[in-house]
KOLVEXLO-189009 format. One record per residue (C-alpha): z negated, y negated, x negated. Coordinates in Angstrom, 1 decimal, always signed. Each point is the difference from the previous one (the first is absolute). Layout:
N
(r (Z,Y,X))
...
//
This chain:
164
(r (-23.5,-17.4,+62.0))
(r (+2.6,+2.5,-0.8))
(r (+1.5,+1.0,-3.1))
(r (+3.3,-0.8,+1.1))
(r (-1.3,-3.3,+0.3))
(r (-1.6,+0.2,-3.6))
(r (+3.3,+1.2,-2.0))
(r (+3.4,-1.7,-0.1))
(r (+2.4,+0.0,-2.9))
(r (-1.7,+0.4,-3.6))
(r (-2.8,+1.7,+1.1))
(r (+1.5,+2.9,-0.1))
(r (+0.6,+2.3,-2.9))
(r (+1.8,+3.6,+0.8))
(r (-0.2,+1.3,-3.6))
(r (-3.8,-0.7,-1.3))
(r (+0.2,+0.7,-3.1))
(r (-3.7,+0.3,-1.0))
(r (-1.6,+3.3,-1.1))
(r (-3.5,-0.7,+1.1))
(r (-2.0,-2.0,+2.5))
(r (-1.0,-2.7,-2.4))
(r (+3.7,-0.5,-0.8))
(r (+1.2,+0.0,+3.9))
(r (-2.6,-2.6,+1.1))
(r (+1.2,-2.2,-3.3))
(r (+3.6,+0.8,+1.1))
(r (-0.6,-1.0,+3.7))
(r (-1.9,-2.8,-0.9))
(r (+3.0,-1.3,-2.4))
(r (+1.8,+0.1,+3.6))
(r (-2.7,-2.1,+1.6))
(r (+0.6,-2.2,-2.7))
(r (+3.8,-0.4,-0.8))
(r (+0.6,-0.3,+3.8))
(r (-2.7,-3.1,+0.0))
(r (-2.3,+1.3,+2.5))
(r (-2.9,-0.1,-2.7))
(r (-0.1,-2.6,-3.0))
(r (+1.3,+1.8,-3.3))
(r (-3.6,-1.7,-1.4))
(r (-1.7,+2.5,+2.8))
(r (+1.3,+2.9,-0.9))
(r (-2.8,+1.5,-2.6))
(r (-2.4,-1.3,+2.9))
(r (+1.9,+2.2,+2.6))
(r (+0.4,+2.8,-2.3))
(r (-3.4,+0.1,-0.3))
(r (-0.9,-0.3,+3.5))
(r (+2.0,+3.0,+1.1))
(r (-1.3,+1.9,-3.0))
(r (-3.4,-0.8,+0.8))
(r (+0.4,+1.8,+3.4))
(r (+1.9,+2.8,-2.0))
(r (-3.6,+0.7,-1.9))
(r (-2.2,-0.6,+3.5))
(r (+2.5,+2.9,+1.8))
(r (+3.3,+1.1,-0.6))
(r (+2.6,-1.2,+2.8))
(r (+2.6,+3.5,-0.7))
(r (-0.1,+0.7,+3.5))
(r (+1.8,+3.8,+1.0))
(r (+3.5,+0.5,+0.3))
(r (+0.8,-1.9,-3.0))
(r (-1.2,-3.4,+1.1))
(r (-1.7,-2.3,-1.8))
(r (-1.4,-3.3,+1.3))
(r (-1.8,-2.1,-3.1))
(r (-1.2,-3.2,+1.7))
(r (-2.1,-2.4,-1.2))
(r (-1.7,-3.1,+1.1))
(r (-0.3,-3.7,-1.8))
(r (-1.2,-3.7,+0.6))
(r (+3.2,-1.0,-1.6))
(r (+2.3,+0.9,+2.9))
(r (+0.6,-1.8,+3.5))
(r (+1.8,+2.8,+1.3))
(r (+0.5,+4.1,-0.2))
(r (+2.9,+0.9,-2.5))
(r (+1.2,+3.1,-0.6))
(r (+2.7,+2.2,-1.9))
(r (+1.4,+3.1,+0.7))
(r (+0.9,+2.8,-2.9))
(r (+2.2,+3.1,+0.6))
(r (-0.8,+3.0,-3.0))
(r (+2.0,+2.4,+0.9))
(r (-1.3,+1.9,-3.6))
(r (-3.6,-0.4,+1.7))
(r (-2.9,-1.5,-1.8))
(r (-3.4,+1.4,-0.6))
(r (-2.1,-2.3,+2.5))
(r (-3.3,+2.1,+0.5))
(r (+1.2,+0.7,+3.6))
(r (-2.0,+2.0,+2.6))
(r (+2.2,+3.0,-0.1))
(r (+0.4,-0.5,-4.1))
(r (+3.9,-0.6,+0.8))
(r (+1.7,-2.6,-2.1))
(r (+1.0,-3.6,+1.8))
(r (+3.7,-0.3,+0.8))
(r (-0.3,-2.7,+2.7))
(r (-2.5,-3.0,-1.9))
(r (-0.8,-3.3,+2.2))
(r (-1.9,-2.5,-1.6))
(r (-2.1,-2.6,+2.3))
(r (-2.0,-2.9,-1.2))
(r (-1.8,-2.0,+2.6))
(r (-2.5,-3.0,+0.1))
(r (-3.5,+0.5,-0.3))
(r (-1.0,-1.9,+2.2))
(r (+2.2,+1.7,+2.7))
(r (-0.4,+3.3,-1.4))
(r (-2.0,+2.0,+3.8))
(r (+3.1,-2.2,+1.4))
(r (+3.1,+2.4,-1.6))
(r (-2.1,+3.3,-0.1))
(r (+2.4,+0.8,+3.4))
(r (+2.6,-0.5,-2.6))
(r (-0.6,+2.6,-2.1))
(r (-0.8,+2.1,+2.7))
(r (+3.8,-0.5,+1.7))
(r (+1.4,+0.4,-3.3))
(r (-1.9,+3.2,-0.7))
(r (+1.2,+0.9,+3.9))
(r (+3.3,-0.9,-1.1))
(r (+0.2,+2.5,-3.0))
(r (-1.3,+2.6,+1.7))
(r (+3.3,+0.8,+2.0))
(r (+1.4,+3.2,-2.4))
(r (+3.6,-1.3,+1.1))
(r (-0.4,-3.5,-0.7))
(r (-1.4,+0.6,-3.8))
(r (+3.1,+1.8,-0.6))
(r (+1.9,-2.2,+1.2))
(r (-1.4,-2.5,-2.1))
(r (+0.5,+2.2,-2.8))
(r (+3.6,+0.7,+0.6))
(r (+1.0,-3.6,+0.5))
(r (+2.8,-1.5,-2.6))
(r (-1.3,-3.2,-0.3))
(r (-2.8,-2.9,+0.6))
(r (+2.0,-1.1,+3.0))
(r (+0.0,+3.5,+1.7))
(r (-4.1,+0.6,-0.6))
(r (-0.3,-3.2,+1.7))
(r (+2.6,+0.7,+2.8))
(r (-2.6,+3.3,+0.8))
(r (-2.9,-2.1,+0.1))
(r (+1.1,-2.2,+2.6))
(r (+2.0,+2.9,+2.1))
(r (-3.1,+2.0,+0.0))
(r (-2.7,-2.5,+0.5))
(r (+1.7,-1.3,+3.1))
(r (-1.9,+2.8,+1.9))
(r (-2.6,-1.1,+2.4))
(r (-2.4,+1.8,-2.5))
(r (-0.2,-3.6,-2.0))
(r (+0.3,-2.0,+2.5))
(r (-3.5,-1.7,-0.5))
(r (+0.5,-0.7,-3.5))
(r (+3.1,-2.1,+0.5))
(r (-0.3,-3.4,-1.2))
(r (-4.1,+0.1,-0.6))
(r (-2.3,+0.6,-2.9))
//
């Protein structure tokens, strides 16, 4: 699956306004839940689930990307969020660089092995220098997901079109 096929409208947020990691999950979680794709009475749960990963292994990639993900029993389907800090927030990252670009996955349980090629084309995906500043130069929610689409055209993702 791609991310473009994750996001749409109100699960995008191009001013994060959190400070710290805890506060970005909670804040992309609230986006989760106020554009019903998780139950409002879920959201400690997922909260929890993501953090609980946090603690395991930090997802602050390099490049200031961030992927928190977490998995629950309480899901049917991968959900996901996508945060834009352009102040940059402390994320334990590899290179110790502070996460501007924040996507937040949660996926089923059960199908957990099944979206690990996810993550992997969305860590793909951020890895293009060009493309993260795009992101980061983009006005609004409609132009970040405009960029997704454009760019994950390539034939690149062409095996994670339409599957889990």
């Amino acid at each position: 699956m791609l991310l473009g096929e994750i996001l749409r409208e109100g699960l995008v947020k191009t001013q994060l306004e959190a400070q710290t990691k805890t506060e970005a999950i909670e804040e992309l979680v609230d986006l989760l839940a106020d554009a019903h794709e998780i139950p409002l009475s879920l959201r400690d749960h997922v909260v929890g689930a993501v953090m609980e990963r946090e603690r395991s292994m930090s997802t602050g990639m390099e490049h200031g990307v961030a992927l928190p993900h977490g998995s629950s029993s309480q899901i049917d389907d991968i959900v996901g969020a996508l945060g834009i800090a352009p102040h940059g927030i402390p994320f334990e990252s590899l290179d110790g660089q502070p996460a501007q670009l924040i996507i937040l996955l949660v996926l089923p349980k059960e199908r957990f092995q099944a979206h690990v090629r996810t993550l992997a084309g969305i860590a793909h995906l951020l890895g293009n220098g060009e493309f993260r500043k795009a992101l980061l130069a983009a006005p609004d929610a409609d132009a970040v997901l405009q960029l997704i689409e454009r760019e994950e055209e390539g034939d690149v993702f062409f095996d994670l079109r339409g599957g889990s």
